[in-house]
N, C-alpha and C positions, 0 to 999 in steps of 0.2 A: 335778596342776598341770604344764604343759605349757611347759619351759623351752627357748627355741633360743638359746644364748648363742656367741659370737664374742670371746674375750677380749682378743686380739692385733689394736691396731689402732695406729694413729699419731694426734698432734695436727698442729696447724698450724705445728708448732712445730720437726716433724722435716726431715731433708735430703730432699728430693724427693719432697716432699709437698705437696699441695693447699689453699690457701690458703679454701678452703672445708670444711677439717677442722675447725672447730669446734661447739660443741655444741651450737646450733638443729640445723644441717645434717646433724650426725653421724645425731644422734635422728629427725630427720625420714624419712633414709634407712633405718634400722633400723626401721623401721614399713613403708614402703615393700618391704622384705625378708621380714619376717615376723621380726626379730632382735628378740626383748625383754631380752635382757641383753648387755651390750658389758661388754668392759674401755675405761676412759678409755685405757687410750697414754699413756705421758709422763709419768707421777705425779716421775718425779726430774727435768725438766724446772720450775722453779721459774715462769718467769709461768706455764706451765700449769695447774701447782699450783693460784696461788692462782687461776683462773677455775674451778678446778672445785670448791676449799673455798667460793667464793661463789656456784655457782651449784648444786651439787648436794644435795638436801637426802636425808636418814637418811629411810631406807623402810623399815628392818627390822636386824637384826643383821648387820653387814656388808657391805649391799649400799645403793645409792642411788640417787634417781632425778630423773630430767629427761626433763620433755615425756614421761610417760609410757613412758618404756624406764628398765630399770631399769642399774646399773652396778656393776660391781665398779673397786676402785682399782688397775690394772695400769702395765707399764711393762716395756721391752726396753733389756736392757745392753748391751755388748761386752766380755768379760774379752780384755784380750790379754796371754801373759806367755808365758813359757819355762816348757817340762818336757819331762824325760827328751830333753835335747839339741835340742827343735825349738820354734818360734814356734808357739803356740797363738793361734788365735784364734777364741769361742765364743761365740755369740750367747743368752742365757736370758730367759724372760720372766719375770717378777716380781709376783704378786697378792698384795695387801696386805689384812686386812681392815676398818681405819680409818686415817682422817687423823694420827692420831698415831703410828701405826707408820708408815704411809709416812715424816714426817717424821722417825723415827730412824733410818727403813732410807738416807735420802737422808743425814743425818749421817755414818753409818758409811761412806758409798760414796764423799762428799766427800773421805776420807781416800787414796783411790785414784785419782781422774782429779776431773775438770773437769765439774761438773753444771752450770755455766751456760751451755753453749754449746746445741747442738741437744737433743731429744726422745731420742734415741740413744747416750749418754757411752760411752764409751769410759775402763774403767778397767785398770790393770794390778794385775791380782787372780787370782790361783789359783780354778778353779771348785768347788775343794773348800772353799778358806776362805771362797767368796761362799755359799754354804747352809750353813755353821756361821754365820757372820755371822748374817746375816739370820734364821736359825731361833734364834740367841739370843735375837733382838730379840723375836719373837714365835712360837712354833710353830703358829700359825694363818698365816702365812703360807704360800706356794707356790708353788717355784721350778719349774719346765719348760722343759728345753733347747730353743730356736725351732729350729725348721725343720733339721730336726737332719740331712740327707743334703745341703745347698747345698755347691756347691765350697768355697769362701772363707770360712765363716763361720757355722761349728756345729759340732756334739758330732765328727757321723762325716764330715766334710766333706775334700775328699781333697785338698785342699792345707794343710789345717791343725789338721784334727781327729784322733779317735782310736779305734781298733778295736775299742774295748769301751768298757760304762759306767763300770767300776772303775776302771780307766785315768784316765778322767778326775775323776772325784768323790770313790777312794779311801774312807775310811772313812764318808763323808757317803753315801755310795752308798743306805743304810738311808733315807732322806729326798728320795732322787728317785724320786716314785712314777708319771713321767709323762713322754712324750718332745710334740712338736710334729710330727709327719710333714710338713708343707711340702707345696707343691703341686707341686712334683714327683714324690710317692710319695704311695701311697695306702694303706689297712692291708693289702689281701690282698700288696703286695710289702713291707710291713715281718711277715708271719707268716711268710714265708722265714728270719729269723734267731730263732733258738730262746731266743738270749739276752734277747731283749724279752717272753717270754711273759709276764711278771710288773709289765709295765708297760703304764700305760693307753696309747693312743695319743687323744690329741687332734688339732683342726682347728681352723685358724683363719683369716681371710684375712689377717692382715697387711696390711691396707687401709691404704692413702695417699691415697688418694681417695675420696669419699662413695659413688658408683656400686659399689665392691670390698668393701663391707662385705657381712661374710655369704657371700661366695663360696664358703666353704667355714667351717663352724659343728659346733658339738655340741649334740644335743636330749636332754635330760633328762625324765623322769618322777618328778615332788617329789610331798612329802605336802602342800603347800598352807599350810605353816606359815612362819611369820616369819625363821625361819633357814636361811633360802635357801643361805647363802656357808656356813655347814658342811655343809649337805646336799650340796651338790656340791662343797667340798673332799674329803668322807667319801668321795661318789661315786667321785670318782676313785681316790682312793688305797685304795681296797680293790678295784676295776676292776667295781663293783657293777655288771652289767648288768640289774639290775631296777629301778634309776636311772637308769640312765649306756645311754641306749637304744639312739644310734646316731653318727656322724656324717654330716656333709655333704661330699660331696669334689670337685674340680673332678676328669676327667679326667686321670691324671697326666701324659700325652703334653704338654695346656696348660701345663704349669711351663716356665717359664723356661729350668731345667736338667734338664728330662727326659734327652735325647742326649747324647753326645759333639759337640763342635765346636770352631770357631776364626769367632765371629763377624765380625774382619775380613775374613776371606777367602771368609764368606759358605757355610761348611763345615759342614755337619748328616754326624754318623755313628752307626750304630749300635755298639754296645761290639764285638761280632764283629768288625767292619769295623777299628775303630781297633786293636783287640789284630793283625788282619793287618798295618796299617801301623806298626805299634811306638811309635804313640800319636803319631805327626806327624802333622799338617797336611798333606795331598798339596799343596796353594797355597804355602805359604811356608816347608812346614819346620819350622815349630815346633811346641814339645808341643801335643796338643789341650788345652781343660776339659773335665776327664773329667767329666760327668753324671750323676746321680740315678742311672739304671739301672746304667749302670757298676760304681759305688762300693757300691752294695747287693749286687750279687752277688759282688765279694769278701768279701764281709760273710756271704753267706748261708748258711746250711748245710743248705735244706732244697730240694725242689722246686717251681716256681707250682704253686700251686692248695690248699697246704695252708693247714687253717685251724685255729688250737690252741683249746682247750676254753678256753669264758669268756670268747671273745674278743668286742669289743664291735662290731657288726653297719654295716655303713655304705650311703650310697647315694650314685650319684652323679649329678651336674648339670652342663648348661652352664647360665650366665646365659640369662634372658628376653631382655636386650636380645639379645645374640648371636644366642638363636635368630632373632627378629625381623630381626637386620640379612640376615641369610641369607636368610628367605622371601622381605624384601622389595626388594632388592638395593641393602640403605643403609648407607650409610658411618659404621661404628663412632664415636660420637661427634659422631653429627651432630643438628642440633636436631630434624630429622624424625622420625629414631629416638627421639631424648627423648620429642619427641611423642607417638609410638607406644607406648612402653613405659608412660609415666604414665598415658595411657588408658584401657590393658589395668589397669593395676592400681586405677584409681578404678570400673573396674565391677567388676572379680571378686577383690580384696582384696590378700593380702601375695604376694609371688614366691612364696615358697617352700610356699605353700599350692598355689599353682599350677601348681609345678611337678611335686609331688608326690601331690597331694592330689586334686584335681578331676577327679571322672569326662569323659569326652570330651563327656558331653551337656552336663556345666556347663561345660566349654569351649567347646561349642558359641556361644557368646555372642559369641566374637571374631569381629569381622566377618571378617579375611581367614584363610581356611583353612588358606592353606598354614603360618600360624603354629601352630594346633592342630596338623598334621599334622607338624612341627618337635617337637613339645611332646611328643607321643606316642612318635615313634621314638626321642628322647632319653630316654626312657623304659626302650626296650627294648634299648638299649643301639647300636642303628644309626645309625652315626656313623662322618666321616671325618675323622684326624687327621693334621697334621704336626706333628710333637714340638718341641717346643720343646729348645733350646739355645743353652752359653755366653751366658745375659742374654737372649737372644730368645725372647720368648713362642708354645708352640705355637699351631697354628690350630686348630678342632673344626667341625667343622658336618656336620648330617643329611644321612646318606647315603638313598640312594633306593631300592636295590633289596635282594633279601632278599640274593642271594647278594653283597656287597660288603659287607653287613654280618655274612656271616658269617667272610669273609674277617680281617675287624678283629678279630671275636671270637679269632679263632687269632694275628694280631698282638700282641692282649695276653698272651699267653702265652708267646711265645716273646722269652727275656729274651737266654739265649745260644747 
């Protein structure tokens, strides 16, 4: 049984979030993706709660389902507190595997911050006492540091995170069996540090919007039995790759915090570049935000290209729509492109079938070529990127000729 699950998403309920996050639309788009298993988003969010105790109904042993996609019950904290003299602040995601543990896990966390406000609380909690907490409540539960390399706001994050797992989790360390890579990093630049060979690396998109779901996902290989949510809690935390098959990954140059920069001043660098300038801004002077690449090769202690034994295999994608707005010269977000995209997917099925899956002859079906011919090279990895930085999303799109795409192949490798 053929699992592509997405744990890490939002409700409608989060800051800066799509008012069309809810759970017709969620579901509707996760089919549209090819995602059959979501995390709901938001389980310590209280109306969301209860929309989802009234509308999700028991599928199996811990997992549930609407409109045909199935769900695990998830949710993303903020611990923020003081240790060893500095402001932490660390983002984890939260998988529950019933209604009545989420609702003790939201008791004990009441105790820490304000669960009535957004989808996102914010508590002031040690990330060592939130996984004693919570694995008291239940050890079927399953904590996973988000997006664990972002500037601001994760495990390794370089204004307020920390240089090791121990550091941060101390004796809990035994019970984090899983980090988030983020779409800024991807697994072959999280095999660079030797200290993660022991932990799964998952994907997730962190969707805020119905279009982002699935951007980046984990595909499983189950025995087809009722207990889905321990097959793939086991999965993970044993790092079983004859489960645990692969993931999905955007580009990492497309994160947000791929580079170095100073968004105000409109300032993209690479780490070389900024370590020349002593980490200012040439525009205004000020420090940069140091970037995903950056902050992992202080971290790393190996060369690119190594890969550790066990390691669990990935592949990567731009979005259909993207390819599409490219071949056809349309504006990200525009109803035309909607048009185009829902089309593609009512005659030739899920995205990620498509993207992945469908020889060039079943592609062949797409009336305009140049989208198959988009679909293909994304494929082979010929592609042109501007990396994204400080909060601005890189750009990706198919490049054209053999040698510029071999050009990139030697860009992804050269970190410093």
């Amino acid at each position: 049984m053929k699992i592509t699950a997405d744990f890490h998403i939002h409700s409608k309920y989060s800051r800066a979030t799509s008012p069309d996050m809810d759970l017709p639309t969620i579901a509707q788009w996760a089919k549209y993706k090819g995602v059959n298993l979501l995390g709901t988003g938001d389980f310590t969010q209280p109306f969301w709660l209860r929309e989802l105790k009234k509308n999700l109904r028991p599928a199996g042993n811990g997992f549930y389902e609407y409109g045909g996609v199935y769900f695990f019950l998830s949710a993303e904290i903020s611990c923020i507190y003081s240790k060893n003299g500095k402001t932490r602040r660390i983002h984890s995601l939260l998988v529950a595997p019933d209604f009545d543990t989420a609702e003790q896990v939201n008791k004990r966390l009441s105790m820490y911050g304000n669960l009535l406000g957004e989808g996102l609380p914010i508590l002031s909690l040690d990330c060592e006492d939130l996984v004693k907490s919570v694995l008291d409540i239940s050890a079927r539960c399953l904590i996973i540091p988000a997006h664990v390399w972002a500037p601001n706001f994760s495990l390794f994050g370089a204004s307020a995170g920390f240089n090791r797992l121990i550091d941060c989790f101390g004796s809990q360390i035994k019970n984090v069996h899983a980090i988030e890579t983020g779409a800024s990093s991807d697994p072959a630049m999280n095999w660079r540090v030797s200290f993660l060979d022991s932990i799964a690396l998952v994907s997730n998109s962190d969707a805020h919007m119905p279009a982002n779901i699935g951007r980046e996902a984990n595909v499983f290989e189950l025995s087809g039995s009722s207990d889905i949510y321990n097959e793939i809690v086991e999965a993970i935390q044993a790092k079983d790759c004859s489960r645990f098959s692969y993931t999905i990954e955007y580009f990492p140059q497309e994160g947000k915090y791929h580079y170095d920069g100073h968004r105000n001043c409109d300032v993209r660098m690479h780490p070389k570049d900024t370590i020349a300038a002593n980490n200012l801004c040439p525009g205004c002077r000020k420090p940069l935000t140091m970037g995903v690449l950056h902050r992992l090769e202080k971290l790393a202690d190996r060369e690119p290209g190594y890969m550790p034994l066990n390691s669990v295999p990935f592949k990567r994608v731009v979005p259909l729509e993207d390819i599409a707005a490219d071949a056809l010269g349309l504006p990200r977000g525009s109803a035309a492109l909607r048009k185009e995209y829902l089309g593609i997917i009512g005659m030739l099925g899920q995205e990620m079938k498509i993207l992945l899956e469908l020889t060039e002859q079943e592609l062949d079906r797409i009336q305009d070529k140049r989208i198959i011919e988009g679909i293909i090279k994304m494929r082979k990895g010929e592609i042109d990127v501007t990396p994204g930085y400080d909060g601005v999303y890189g750009v990706v799109r198919v490049r054209h000729t053999e040698a510029a795409a071999e050009a990139q192949k030697l860009e992804q490798l050269s970190f410093l």
